[in-house]
DRENGUNU-114748 format. One record per atom (N, C-alpha, C, O): residue number from 0; residue in one letter; atom name; z, y, x. Coordinates in Angstrom, 3 decimals, padded with zeros to 6 digits, always signed. Each point is the difference from the previous one (the first is absolute). Example, Ala and Ser with C-alpha at 12.3 -4.5 7.8 and 13.67 -1.06 7.14 Angstrom:
REM residues 2
SITE   resi   resn   name         pz         py         px
SITE      0      A      N   +007.800   -005.690   +013.190
SITE      0      A     CA   +000.000   +001.190   -000.890
SITE      0      A      C   +000.000   +001.200   +000.900
SITE      0      A      O   +000.665   -000.019   +001.036
SITE      1      S      N   -001.385   +001.069   -001.386
SITE      1      S     CA   +000.060   +001.190   +000.820
SITE      1      S      C   +000.730   +001.090   -000.770
SITE      1      S      O   +000.169   +001.108   +000.509
END
This chain:
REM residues 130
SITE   resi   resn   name         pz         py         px
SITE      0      X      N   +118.353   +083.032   +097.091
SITE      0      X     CA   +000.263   +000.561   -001.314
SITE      0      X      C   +001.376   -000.450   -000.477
SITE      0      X      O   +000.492   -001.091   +000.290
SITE      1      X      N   +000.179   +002.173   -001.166
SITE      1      X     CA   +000.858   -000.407   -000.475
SITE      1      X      C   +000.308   -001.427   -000.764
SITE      1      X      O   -000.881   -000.600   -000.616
SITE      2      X      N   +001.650   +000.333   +000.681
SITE      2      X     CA   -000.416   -001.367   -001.300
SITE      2      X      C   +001.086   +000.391   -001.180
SITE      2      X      O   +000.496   -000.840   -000.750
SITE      3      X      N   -000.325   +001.679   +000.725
SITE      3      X     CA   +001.006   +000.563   -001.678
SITE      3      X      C   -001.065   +000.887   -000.539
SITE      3      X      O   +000.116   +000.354   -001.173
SITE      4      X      N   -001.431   +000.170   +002.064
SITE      4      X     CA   -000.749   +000.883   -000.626
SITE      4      X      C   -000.603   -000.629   -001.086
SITE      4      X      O   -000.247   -001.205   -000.013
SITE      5      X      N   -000.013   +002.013   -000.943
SITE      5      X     CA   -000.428   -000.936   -001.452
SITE      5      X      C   -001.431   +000.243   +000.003
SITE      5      X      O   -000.722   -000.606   -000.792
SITE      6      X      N   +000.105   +001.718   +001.893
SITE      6      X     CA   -001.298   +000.449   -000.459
SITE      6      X      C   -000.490   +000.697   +001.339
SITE      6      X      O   +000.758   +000.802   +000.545
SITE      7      X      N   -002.042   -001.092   +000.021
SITE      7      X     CA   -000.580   +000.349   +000.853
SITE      7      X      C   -000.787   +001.803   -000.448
SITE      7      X      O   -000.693   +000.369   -000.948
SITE      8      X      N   +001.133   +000.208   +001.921
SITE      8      X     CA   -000.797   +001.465   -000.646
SITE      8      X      C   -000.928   +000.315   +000.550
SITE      8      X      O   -000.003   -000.508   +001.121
SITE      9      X      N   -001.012   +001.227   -001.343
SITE      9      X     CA   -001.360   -000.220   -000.051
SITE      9      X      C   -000.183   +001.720   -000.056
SITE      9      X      O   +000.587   +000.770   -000.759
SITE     10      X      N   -001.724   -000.398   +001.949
SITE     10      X     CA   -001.182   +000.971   -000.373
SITE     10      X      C   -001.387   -000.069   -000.147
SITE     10      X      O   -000.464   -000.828   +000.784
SITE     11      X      N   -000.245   +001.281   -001.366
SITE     11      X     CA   -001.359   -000.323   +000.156
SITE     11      X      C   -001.084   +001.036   +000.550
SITE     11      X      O   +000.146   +000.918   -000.808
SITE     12      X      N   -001.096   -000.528   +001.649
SITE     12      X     CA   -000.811   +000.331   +000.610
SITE     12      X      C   -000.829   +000.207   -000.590
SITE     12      X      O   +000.256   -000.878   -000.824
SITE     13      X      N   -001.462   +001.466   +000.322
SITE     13      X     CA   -000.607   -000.761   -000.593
SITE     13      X      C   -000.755   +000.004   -000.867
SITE     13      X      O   -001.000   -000.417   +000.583
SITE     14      X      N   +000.509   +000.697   -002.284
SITE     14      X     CA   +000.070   -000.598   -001.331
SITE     14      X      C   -000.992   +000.293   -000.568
SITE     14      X      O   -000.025   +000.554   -001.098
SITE     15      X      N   -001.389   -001.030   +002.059
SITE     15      X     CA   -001.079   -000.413   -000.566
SITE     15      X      C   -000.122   -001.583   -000.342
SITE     15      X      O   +000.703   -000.688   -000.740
SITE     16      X      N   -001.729   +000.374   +001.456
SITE     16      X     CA   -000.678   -001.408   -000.381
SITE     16      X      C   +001.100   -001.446   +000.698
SITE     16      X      O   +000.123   -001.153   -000.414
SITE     17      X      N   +000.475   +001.811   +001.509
SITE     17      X     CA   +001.034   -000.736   +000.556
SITE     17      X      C   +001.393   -000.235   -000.825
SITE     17      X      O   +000.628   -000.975   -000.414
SITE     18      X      N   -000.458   +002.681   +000.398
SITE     18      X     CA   +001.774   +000.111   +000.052
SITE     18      X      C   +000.027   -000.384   -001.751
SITE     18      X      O   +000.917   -000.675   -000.467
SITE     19      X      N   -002.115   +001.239   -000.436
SITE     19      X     CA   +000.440   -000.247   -001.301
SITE     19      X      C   +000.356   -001.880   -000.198
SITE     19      X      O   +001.103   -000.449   -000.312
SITE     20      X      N   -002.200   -000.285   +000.557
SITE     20      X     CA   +000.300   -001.131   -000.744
SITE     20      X      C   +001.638   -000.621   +000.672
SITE     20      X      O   +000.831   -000.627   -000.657
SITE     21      X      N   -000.719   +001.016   +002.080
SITE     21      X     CA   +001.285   -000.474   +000.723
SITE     21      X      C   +001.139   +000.848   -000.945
SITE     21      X      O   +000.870   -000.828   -000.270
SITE     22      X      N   -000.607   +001.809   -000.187
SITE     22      X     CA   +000.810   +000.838   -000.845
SITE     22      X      C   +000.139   -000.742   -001.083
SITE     22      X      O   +001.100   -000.490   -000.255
SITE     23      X      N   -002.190   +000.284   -000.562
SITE     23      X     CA   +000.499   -000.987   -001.247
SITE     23      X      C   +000.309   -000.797   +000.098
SITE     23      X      O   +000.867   -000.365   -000.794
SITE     24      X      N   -001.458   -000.828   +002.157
SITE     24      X     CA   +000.910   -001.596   -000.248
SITE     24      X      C   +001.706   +000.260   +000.832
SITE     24      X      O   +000.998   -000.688   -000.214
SITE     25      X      N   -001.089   +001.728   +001.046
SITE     25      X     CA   +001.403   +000.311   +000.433
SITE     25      X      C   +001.370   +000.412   -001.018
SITE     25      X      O   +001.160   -000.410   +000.043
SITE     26      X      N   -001.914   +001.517   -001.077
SITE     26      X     CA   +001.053   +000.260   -000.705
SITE     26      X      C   +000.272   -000.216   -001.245
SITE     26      X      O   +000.527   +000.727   -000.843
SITE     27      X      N   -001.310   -002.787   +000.743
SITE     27      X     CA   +000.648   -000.404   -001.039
SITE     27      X      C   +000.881   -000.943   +000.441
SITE     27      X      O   +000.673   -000.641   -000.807
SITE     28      X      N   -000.559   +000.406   +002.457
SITE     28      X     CA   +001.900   -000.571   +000.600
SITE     28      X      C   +001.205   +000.494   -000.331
SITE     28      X      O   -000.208   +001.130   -000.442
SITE     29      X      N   +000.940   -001.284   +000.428
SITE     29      X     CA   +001.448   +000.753   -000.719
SITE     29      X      C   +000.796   -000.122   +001.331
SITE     29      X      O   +001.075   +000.545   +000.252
SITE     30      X      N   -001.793   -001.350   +000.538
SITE     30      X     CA   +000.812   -000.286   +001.690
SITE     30      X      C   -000.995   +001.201   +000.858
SITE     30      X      O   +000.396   +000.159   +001.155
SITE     31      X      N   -001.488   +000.613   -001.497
SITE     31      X     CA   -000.561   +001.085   +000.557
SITE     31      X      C   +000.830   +001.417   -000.723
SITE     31      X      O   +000.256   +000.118   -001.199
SITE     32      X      N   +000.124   +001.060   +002.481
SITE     32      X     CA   -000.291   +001.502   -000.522
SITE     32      X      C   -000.496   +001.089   +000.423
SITE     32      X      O   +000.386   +000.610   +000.997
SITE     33      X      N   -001.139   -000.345   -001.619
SITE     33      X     CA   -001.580   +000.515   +000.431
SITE     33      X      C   +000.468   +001.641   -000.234
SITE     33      X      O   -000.265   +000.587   -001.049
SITE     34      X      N   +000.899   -000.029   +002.032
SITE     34      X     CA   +000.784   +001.122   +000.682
SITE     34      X      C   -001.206   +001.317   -000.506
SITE     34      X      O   +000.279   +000.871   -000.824
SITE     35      X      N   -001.861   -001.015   +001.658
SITE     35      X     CA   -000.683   +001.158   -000.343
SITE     35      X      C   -001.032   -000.747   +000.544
SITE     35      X      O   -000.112   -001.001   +000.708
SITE     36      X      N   -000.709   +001.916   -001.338
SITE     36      X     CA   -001.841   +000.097   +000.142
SITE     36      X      C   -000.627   +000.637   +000.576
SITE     36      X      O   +000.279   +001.152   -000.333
SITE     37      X      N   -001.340   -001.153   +001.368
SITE     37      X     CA   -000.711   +001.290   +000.739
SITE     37      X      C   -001.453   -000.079   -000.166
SITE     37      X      O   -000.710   -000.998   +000.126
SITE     38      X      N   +000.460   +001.883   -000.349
SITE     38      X     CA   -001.861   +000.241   +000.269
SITE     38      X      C   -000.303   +001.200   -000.493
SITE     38      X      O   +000.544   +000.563   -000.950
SITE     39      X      N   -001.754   -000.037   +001.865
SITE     39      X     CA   -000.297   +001.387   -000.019
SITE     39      X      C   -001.044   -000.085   -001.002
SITE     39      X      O   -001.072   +000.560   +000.228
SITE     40      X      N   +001.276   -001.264   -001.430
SITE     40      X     CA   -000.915   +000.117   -001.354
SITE     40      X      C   +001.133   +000.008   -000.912
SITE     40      X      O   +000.620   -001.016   +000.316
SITE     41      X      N   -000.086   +001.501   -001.129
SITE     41      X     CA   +000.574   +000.465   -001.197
SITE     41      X      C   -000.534   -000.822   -000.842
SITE     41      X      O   +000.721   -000.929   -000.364
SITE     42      X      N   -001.899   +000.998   -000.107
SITE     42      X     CA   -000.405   -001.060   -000.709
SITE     42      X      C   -000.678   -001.650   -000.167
SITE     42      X      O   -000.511   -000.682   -000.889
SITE     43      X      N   +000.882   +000.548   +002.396
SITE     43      X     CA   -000.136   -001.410   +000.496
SITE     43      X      C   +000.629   -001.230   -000.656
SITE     43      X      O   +001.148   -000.214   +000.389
SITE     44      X      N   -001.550   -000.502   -001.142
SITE     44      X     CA   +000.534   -001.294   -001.209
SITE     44      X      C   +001.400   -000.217   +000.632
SITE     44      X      O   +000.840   +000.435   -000.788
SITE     45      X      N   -000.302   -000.910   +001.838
SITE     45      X     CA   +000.936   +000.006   +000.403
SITE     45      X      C   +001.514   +001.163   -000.094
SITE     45      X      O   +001.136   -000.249   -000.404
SITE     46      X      N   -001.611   +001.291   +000.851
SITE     46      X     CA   +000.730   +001.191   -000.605
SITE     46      X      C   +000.076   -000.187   -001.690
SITE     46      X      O   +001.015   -000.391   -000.576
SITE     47      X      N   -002.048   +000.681   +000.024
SITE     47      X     CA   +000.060   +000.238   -001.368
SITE     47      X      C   +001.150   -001.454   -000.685
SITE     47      X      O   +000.650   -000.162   -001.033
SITE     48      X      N   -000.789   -000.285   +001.727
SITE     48      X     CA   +000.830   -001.765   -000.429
SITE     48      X      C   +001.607   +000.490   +000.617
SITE     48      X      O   +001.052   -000.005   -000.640
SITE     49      X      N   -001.156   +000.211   +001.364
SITE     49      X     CA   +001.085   +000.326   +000.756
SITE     49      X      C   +000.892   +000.972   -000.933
SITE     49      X      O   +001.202   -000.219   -000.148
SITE     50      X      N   -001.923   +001.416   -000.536
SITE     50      X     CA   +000.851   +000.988   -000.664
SITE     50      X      C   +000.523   -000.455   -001.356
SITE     50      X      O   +000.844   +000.528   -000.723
SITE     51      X      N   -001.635   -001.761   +000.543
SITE     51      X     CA   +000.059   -000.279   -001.262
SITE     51      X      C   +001.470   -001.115   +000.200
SITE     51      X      O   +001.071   +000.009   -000.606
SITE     52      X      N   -001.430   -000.647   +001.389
SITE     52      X     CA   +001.422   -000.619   +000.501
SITE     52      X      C   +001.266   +000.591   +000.285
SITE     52      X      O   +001.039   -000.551   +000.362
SITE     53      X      N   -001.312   +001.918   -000.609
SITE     53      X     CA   +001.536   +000.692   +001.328
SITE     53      X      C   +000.231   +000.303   +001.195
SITE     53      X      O   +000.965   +000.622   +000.444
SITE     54      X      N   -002.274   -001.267   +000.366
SITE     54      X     CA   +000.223   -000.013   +000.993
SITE     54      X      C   -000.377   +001.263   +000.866
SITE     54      X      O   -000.981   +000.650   -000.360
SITE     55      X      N   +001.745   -000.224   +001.564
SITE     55      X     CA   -000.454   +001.109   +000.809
SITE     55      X      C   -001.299   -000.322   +000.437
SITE     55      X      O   -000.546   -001.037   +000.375
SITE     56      X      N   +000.050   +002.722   -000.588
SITE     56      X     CA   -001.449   -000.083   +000.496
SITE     56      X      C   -000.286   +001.401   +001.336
SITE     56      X      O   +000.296   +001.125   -000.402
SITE     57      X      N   -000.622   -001.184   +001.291
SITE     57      X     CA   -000.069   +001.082   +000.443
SITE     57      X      C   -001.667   -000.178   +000.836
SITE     57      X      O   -000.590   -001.070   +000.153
SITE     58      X      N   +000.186   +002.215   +000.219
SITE     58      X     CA   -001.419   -000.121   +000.942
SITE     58      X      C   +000.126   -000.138   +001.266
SITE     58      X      O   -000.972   -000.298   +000.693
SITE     59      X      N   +002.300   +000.509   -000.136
SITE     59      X     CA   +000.533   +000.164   +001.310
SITE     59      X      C   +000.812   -001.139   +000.357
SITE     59      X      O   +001.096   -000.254   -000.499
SITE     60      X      N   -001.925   -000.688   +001.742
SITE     60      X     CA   +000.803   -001.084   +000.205
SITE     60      X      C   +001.274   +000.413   +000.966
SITE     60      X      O   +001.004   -000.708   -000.076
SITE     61      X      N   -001.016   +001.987   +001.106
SITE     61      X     CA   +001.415   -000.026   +000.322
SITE     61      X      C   +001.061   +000.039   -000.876
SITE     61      X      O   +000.777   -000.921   +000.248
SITE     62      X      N   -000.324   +001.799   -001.429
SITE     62      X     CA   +000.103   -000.252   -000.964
SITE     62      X      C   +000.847   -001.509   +000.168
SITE     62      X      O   +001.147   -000.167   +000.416
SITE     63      X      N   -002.273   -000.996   -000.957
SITE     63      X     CA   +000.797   -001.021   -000.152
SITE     63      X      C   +000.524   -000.592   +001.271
SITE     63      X      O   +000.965   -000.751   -000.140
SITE     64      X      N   -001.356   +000.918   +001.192
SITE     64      X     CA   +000.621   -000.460   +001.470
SITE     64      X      C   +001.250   +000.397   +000.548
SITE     64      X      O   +000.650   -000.438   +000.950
SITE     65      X      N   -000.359   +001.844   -002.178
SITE     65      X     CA   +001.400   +000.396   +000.514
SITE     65      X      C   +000.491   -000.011   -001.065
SITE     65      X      O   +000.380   +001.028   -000.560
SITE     66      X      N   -000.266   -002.496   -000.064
SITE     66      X     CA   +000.941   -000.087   -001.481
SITE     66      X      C   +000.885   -000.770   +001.279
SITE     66      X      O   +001.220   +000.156   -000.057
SITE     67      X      N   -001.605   -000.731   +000.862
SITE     67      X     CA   +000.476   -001.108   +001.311
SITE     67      X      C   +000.603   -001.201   -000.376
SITE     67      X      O   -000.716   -000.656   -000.757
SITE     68      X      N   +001.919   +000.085   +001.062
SITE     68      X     CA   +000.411   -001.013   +000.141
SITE     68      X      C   +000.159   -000.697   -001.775
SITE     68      X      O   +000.356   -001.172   -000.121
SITE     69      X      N   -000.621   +001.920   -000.977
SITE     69      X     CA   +000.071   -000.100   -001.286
SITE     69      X      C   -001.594   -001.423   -000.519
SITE     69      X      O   -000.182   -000.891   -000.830
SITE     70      X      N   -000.667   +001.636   +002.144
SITE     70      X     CA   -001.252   -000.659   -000.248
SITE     70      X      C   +000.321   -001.361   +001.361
SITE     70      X      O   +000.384   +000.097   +001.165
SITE     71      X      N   -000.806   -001.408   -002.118
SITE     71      X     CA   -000.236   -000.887   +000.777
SITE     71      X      C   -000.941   -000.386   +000.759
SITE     71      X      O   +000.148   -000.486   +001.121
SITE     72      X      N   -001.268   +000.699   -001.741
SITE     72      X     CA   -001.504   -000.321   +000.479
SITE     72      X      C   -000.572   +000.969   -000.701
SITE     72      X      O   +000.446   +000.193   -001.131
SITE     73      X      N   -001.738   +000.780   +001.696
SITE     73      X     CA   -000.703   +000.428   -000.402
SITE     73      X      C   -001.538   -000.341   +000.423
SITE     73      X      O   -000.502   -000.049   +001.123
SITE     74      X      N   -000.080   -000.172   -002.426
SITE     74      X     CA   -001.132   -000.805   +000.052
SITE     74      X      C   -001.261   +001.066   +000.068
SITE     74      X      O   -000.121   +000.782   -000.942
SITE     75      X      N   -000.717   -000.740   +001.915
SITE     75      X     CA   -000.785   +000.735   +000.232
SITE     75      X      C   -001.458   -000.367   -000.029
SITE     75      X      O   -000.587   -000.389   +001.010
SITE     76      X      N   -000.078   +000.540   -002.372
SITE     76      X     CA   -001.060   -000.333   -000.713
SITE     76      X      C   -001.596   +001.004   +000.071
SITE     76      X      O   -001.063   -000.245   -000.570
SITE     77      X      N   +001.389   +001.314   +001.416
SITE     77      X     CA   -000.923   +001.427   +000.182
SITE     77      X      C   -001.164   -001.111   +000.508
SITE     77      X      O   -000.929   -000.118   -000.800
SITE     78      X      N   +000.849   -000.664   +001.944
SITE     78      X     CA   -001.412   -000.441   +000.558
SITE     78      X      C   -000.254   +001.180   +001.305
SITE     78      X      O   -000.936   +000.008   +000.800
SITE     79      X      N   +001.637   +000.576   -000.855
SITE     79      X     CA   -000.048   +001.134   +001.586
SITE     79      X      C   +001.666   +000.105   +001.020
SITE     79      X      O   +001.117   +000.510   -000.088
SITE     80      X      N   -001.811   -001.250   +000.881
SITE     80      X     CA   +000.609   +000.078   +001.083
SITE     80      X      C   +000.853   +001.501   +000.564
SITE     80      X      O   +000.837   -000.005   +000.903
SITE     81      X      N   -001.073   +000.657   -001.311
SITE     81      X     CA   +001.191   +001.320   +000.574
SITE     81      X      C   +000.901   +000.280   -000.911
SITE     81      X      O   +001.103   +000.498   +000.224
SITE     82      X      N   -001.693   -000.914   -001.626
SITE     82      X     CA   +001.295   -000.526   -001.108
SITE     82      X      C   +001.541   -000.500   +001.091
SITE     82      X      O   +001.039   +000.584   +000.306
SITE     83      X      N   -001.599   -001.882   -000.012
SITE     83      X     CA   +001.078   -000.988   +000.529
SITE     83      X      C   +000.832   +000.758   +000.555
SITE     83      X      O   +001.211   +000.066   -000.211
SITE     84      X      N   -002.305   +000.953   +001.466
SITE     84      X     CA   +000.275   +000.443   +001.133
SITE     84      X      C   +001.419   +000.904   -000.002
SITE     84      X      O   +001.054   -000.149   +000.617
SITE     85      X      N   -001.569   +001.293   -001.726
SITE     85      X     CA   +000.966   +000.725   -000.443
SITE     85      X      C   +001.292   -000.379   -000.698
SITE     85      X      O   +001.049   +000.598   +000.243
SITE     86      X      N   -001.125   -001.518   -001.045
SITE     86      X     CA   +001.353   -000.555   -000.194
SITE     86      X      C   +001.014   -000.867   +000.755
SITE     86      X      O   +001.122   -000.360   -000.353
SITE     87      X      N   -001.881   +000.087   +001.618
SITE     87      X     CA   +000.329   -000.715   +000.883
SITE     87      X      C   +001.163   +001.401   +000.932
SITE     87      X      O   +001.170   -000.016   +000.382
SITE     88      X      N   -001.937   +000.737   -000.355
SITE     88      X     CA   +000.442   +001.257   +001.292
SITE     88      X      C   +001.209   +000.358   -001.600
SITE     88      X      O   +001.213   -000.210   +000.019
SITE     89      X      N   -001.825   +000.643   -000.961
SITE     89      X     CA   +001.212   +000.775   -001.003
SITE     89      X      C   +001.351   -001.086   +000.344
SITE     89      X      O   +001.103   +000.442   +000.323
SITE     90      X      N   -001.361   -001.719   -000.434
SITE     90      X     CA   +001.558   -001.273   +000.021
SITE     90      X      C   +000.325   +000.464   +001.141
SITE     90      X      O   +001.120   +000.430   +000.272
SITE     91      X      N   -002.006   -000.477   +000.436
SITE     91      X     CA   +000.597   +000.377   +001.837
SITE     91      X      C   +001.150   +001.212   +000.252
SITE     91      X      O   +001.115   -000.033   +000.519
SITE     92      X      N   -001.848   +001.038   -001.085
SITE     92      X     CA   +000.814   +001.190   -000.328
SITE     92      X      C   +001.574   -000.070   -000.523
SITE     92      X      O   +001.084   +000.223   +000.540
SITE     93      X      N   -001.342   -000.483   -001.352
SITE     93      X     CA   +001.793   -000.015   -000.712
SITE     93      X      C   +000.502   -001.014   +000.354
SITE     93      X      O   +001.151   -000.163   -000.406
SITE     94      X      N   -001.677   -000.809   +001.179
SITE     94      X     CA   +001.082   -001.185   +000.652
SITE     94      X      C   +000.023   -001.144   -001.308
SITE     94      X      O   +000.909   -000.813   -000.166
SITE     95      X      N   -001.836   +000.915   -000.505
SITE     95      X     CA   -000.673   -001.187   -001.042
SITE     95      X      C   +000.359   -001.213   +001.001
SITE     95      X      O   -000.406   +000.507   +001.045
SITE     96      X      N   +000.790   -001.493   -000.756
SITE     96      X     CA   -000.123   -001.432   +000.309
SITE     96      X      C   +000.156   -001.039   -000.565
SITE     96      X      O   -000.046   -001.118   +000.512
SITE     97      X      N   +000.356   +001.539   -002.244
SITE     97      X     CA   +000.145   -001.576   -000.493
SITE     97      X      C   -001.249   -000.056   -001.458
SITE     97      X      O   +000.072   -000.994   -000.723
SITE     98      X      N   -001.062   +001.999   +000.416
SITE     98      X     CA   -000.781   -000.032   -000.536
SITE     98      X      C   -001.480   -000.415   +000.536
SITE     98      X      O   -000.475   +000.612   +000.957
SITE     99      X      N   -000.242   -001.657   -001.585
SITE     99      X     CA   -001.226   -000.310   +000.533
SITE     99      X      C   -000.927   +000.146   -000.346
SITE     99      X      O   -000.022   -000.469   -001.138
SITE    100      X      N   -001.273   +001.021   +001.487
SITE    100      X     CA   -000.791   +000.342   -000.625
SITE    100      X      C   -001.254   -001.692   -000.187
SITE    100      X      O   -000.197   -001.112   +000.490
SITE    101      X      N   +000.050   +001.391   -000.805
SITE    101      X     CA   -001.308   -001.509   -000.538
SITE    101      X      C   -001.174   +000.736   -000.228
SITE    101      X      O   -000.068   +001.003   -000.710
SITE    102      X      N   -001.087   -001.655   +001.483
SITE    102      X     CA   -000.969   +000.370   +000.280
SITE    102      X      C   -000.762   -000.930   -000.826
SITE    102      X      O   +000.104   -001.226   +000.027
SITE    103      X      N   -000.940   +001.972   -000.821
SITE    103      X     CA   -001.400   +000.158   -001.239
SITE    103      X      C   -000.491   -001.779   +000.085
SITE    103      X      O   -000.264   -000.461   -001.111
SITE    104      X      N   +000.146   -000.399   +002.131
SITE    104      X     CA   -000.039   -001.427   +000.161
SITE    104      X      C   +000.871   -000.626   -000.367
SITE    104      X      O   -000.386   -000.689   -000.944
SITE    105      X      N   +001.374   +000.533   +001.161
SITE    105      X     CA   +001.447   -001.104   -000.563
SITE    105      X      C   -000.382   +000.661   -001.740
SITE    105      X      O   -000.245   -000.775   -000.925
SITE    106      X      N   +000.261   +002.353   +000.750
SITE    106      X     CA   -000.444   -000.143   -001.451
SITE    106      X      C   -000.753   -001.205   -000.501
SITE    106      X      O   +000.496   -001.026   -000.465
SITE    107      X      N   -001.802   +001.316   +000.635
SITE    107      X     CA   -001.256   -000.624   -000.281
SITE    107      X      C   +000.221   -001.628   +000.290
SITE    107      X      O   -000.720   -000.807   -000.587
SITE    108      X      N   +001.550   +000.448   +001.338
SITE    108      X     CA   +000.610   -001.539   +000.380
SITE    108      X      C   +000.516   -000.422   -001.362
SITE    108      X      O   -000.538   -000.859   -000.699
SITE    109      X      N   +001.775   +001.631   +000.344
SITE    109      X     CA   +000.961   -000.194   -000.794
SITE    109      X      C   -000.505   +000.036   -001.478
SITE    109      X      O   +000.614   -000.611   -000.875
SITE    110      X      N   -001.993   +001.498   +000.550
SITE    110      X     CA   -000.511   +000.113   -000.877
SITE    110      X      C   -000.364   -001.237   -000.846
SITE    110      X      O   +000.263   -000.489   -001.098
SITE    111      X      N   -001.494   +000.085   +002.909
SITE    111      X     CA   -000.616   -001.017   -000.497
SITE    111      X      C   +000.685   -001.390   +000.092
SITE    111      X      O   -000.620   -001.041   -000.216
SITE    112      X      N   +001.762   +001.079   +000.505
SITE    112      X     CA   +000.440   -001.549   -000.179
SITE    112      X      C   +000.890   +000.201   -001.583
SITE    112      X      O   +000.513   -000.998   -000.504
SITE    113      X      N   -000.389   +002.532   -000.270
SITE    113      X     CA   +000.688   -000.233   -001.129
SITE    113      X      C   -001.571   -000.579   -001.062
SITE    113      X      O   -000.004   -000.863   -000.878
SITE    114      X      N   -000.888   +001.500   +001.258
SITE    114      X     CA   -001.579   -000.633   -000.816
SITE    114      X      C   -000.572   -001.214   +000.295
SITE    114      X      O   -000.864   -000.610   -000.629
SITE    115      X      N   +001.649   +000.208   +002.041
SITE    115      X     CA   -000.931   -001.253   +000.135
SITE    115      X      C   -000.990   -000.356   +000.754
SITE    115      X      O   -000.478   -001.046   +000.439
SITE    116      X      N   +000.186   +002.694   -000.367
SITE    116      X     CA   -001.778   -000.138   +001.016
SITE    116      X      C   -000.024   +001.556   +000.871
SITE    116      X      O   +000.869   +000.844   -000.220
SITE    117      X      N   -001.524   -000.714   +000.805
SITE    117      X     CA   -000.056   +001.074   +001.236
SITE    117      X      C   -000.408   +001.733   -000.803
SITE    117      X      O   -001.039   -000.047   -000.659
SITE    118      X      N   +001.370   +000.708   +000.668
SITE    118      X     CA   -000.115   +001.471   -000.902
SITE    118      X      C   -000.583   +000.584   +000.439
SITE    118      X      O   +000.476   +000.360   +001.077
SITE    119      X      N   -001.499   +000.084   -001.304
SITE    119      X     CA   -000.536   +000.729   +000.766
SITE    119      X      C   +000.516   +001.526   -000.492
SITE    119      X      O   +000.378   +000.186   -001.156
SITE    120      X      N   -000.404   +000.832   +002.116
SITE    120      X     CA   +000.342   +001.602   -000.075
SITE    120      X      C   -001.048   +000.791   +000.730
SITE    120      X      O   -000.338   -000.257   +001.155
SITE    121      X      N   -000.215   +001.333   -001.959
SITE    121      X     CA   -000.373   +000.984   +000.507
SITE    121      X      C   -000.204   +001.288   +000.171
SITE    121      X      O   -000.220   +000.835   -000.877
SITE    122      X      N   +000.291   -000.690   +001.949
SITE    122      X     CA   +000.043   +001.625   +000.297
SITE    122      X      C   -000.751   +000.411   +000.175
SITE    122      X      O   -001.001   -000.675   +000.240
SITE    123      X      N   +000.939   +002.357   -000.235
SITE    123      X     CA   -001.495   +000.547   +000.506
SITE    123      X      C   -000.722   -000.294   +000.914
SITE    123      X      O   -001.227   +000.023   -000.091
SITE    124      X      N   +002.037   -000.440   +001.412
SITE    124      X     CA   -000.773   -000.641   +001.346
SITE    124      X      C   -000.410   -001.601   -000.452
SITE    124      X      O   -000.425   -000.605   +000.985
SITE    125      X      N   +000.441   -000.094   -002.018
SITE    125      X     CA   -000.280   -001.395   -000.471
SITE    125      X      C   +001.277   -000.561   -000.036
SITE    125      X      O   +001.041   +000.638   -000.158
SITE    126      X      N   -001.155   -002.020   +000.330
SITE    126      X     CA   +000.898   -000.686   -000.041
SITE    126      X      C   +001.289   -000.073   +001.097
SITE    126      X      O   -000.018   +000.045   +001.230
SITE    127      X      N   +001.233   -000.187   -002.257
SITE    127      X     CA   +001.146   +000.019   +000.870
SITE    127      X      C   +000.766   -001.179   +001.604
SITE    127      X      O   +000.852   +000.150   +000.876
SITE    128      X      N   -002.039   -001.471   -001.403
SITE    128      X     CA   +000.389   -000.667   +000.953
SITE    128      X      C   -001.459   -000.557   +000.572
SITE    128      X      O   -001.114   +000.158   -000.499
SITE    129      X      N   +001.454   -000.792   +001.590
SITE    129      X     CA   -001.445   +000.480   +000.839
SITE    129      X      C   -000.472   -001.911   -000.261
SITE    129      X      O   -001.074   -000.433   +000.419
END
């Protein structure tokens, strides 16, 4: 990473039960910028937070995979594996190599060491970590 960069930029995946609470403790950093939002619910707490913030919202994660090298990490909060998959092949495509995607665990890591104790998340298939 740069070290003159003042601010890590950020997408989110996402913005149910995962991506919302990670959205609010993210974008009260002033060293986070939280670029755009994805999920195929419109009215998913996360989106709705998101618009209220400013922030891009779209339903289509290629979409945010070809904002490209603008996004630093994109954090991928869905709980389905072909999520990943596809944004993995979309970076592949345009020659993406310096954006990373972070997988739904380092979330839930990062969560629970800002609370203190282990978070639990869940998705329709149950819980996010085994």
């Amino acid at each position: 990473m740069n070290m003159q960069k003042a601010q890590i930029s950020i997408a989110i995946i996402g913005a149910g039960e995962t991506g919302t609470p990670l959205l609010t403790q993210l974008s009260a950093s002033d060293f986070i910028n939280i670029l755009a939002v994805a999920d195929v619910n419109d009215n998913a707490a996360g989106m709705r937070f998101a618009r209220e913030k400013g922030i891009k919202t779209t339903n289509d994660l290629i979409e945010v995979a070809n904002m490209g090298e603008a996004i630093d990490i994109i954090i991928e909060v869905t709980g389905k594996n072909e999520v990943r998959d596809q944004l993995r092949q979309a970076l592949y495509k345009t020659g993406n190599n310096h954006t990373v995607i972070m997988h739904e665990i380092i979330a839930i890591l990062l969560m629970s060491l800002s609370q203190g104790q282990l978070v639990q998340i869940k998705h329709e298939e149950g819980l996010a970590y085994a």
